[in-house]
Residue, then its C-alpha position, 0 to 999 in steps of 0.5 A: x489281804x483281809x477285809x481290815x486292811x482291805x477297808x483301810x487302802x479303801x480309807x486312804x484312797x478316799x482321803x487322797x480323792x478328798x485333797x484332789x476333790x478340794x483342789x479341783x472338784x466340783x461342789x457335789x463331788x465335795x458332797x459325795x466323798x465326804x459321804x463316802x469318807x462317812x460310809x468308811x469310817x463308819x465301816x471301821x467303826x463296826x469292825x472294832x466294835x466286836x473288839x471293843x466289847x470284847x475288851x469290855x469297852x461297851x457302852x454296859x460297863x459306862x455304868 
């Protein structure tokens, strides 16, 4: 398994901790998944980036 799909079961077990945590959670565990859900998708977002430039979708040819 690579680190993509690595962050992506990470992904989706934070999303499922997120339901519970709505459920039955208490106020500072809202606040810590949803800080963690920001770290994964932030994560996510830097291992498309090489693509996305790579594509030519870096923010150089907005212009």
């Amino acid at each position: 398994m690579g680190q993509e799909r690595d962050i992506d079961a990470v992904a989706d077990a934070c999303l499922a901790a997120h339901t519970a945590i709505i459920q039955h959670g208490t106020p500072e565990m809202l606040v810590m998944i949803r800080h963690l859900l920001f770290l994964v998708g932030r994560e996510l977002a830097a291992q498309d980036a090489p693509a996305s430039a790579a594509e030519g979708d870096g923010p150089e040819q907005a212009a």
